[in-house]
C-alpha distance (Angstrom), angle and dihedral (degrees) to the residues before:
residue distance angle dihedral
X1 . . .
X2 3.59 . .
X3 3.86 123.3 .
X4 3.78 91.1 -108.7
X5 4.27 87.3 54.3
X6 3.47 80.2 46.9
X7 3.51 102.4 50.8
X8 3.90 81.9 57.7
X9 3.96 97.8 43.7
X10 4.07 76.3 51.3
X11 3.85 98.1 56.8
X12 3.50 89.6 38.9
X13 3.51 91.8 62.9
X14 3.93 98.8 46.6
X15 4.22 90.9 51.0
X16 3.70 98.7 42.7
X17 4.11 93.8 41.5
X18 3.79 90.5 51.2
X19 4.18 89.7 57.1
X20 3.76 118.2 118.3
X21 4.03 93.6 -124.6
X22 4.22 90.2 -173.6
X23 3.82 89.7 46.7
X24 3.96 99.0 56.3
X25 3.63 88.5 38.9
X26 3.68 87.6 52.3
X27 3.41 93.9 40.5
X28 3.61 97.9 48.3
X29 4.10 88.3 44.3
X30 4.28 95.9 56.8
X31 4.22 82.9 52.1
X32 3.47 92.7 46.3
X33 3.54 87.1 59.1
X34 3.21 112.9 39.7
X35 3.65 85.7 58.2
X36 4.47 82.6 -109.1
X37 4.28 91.0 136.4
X38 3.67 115.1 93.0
X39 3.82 120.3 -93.4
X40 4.06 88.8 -111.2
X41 3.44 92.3 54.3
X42 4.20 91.5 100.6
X43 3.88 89.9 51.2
X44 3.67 127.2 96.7
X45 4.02 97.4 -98.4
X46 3.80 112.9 -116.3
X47 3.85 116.2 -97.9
X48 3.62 135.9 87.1
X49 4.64 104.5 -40.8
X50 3.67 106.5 -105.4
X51 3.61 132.1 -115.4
X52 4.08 123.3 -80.3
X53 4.02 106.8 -123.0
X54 4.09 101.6 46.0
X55 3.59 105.4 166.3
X56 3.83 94.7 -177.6
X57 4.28 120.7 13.7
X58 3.67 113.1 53.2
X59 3.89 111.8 -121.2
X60 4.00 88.4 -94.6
X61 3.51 91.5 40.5
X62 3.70 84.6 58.4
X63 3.78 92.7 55.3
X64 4.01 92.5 44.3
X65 3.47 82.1 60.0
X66 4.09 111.9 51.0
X67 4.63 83.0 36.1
X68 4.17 77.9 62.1
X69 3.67 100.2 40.0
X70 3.81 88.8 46.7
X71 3.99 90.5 59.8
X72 4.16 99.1 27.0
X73 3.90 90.0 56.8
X74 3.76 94.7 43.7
X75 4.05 131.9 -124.9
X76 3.91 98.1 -42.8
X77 3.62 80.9 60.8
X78 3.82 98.4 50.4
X79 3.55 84.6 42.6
X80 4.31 92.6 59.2
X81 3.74 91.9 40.9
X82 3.86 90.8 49.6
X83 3.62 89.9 63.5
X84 4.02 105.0 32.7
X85 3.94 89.7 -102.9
X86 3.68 93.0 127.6
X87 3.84 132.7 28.6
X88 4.19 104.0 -175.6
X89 3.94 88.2 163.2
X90 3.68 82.9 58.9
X91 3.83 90.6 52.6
X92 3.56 94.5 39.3
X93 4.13 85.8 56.6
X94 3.66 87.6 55.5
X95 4.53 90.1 48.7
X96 3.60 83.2 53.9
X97 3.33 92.8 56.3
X98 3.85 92.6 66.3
X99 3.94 85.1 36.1
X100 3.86 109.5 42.3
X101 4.02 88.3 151.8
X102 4.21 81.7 71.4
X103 3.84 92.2 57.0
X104 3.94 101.3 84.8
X105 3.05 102.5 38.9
X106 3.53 89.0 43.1
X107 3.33 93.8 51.4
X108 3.89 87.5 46.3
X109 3.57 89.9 57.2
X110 3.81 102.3 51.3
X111 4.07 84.8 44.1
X112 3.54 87.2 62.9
X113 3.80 89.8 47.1
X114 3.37 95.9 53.8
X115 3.92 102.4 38.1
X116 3.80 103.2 30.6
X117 3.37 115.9 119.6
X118 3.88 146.6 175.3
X119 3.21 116.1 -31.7
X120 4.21 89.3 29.1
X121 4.04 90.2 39.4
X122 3.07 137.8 15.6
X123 3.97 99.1 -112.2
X124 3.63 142.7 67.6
X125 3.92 102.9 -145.8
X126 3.74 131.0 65.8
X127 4.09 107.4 -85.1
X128 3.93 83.6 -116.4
X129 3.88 94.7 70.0
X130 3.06 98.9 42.5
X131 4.27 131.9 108.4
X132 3.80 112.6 -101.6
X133 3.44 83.4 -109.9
X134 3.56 100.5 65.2
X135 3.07 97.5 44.7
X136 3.49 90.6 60.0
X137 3.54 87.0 57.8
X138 3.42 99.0 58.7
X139 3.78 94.3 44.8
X140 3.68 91.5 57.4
X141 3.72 89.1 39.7
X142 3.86 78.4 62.1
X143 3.43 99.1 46.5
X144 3.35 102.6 48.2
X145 3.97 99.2 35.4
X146 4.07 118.3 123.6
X147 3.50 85.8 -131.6
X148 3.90 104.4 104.1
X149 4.30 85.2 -157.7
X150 3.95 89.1 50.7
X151 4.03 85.8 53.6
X152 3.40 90.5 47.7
X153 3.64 98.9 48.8
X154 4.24 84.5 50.9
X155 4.06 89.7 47.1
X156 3.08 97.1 44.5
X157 4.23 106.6 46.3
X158 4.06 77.2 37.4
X159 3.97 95.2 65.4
X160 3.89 102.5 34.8
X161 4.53 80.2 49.2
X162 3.36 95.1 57.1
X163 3.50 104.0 31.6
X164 4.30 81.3 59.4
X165 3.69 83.9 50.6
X166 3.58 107.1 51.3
X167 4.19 92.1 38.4
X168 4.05 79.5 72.3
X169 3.55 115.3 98.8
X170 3.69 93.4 -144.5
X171 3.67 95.3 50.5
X172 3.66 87.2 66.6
X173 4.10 97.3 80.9
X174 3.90 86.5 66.9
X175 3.53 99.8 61.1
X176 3.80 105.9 33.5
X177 3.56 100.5 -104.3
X178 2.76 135.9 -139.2
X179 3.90 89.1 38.9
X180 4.02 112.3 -110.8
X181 3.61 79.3 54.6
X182 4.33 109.8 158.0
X183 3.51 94.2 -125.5
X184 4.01 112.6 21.4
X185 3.41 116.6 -171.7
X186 4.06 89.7 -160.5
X187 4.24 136.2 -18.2
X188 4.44 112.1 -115.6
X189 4.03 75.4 -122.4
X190 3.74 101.9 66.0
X191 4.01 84.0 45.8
X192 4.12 89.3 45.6
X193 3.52 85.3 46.1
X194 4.19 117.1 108.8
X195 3.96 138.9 128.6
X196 3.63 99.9 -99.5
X197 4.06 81.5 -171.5
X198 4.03 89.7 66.2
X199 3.65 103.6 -110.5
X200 3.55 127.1 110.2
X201 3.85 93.4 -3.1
X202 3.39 121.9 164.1
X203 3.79 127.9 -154.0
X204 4.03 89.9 -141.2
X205 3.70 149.8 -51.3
X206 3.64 91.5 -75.5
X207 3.59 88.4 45.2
């Protein structure tokens, strides 16, 4: 892993260990039922079918995860995922591995992703069916939310995304790697980069 990966596998850490697990179970649980989660919310989410064998993302966690990547890392990563090029839930599968503390609240976090809805985002589908440009919305909704939780939830899916996206050999073409590259087409810093204080975060250089 190199020290910018692990600069990522770092942050991802600090966000996802700070999480209230009881609260978004709790949270998640009073929606449930009152009948508050979206009517889709029982059907496989759209995306690419995960794997059989998952030893740490659920198989809608898994989908949660690649929708995010696609919009975090910015079009060239859309553009991979579109046509089975890159996997980085796949990746991120394998960083849990050598992380399994990161896998609930993970897996807490990308819940809340998916499910959350008005009043906790600003939505009323799963993030899986919706537009890109929704769910750009509610990304920088996260992002930029007073709510330190809300940041946390964006900082935290954020890292572990593009940490499975950059571990990808084929992912490397879009950023110029390695770095020092002639022709770089962006640095793993500007994509790292984010205002962990709330304001003027972006969800990524393809924003």
């Amino acid at each position: 892993m190199s020290a910018r990966e692990a600069a990522l596998a770092s942050h991802a850490l600090r966000e996802l260990a700070a999480l209230d697990r009881r609260g978004f179970l709790r949270a998640l649980g009073v929606a449930a039922a009152a009948g508050l989660l979206p009517a889709a919310c029982g059907r496989a989410p759209a995306g690419t079918p995960a794997p059989d064998g998952l030893r740490f993302l659920t198989p809608r966690g898994y989908a949660v995860l690649n929708a995010a990547a696609a919009r975090l890392a910015g079009p060239p990563a859309a553009e991979l995922l579109a046509r089975g090029a890159v996997d980085p839930a796949r990746h991120a599968e394998r960083f849990l591995a050598g992380a399994p503390a990161l896998a609930a609240p993970l897996g807490q976090a990308l819940l809340a992703l998916e499910l959350g809805i008005w009043p906790m985002l600003g939505k009323l589908r799963p993030f899986t069916a919706l537009a890109p440009a929704e769910q750009d919305a509610i990304l920088a909704e996260l992002a930029g939310s007073r709510f330190a939780t809300k940041r946390r939830i964006f900082g935290g899916v954020r890292s572990v995304a593009l940490l499975g996206f950059y571990a990808a050999p084929e992912a490397h073409a879009t950023i110029g790697y390695p770095v020092g590259a002639a022709t770089p087409a962006a640095r793993i810093a500007d994509a790292m980069a984010w205002d962990e204080g709330g304001s003027g975060a972006r969800p990524g250089p393809g924003g």
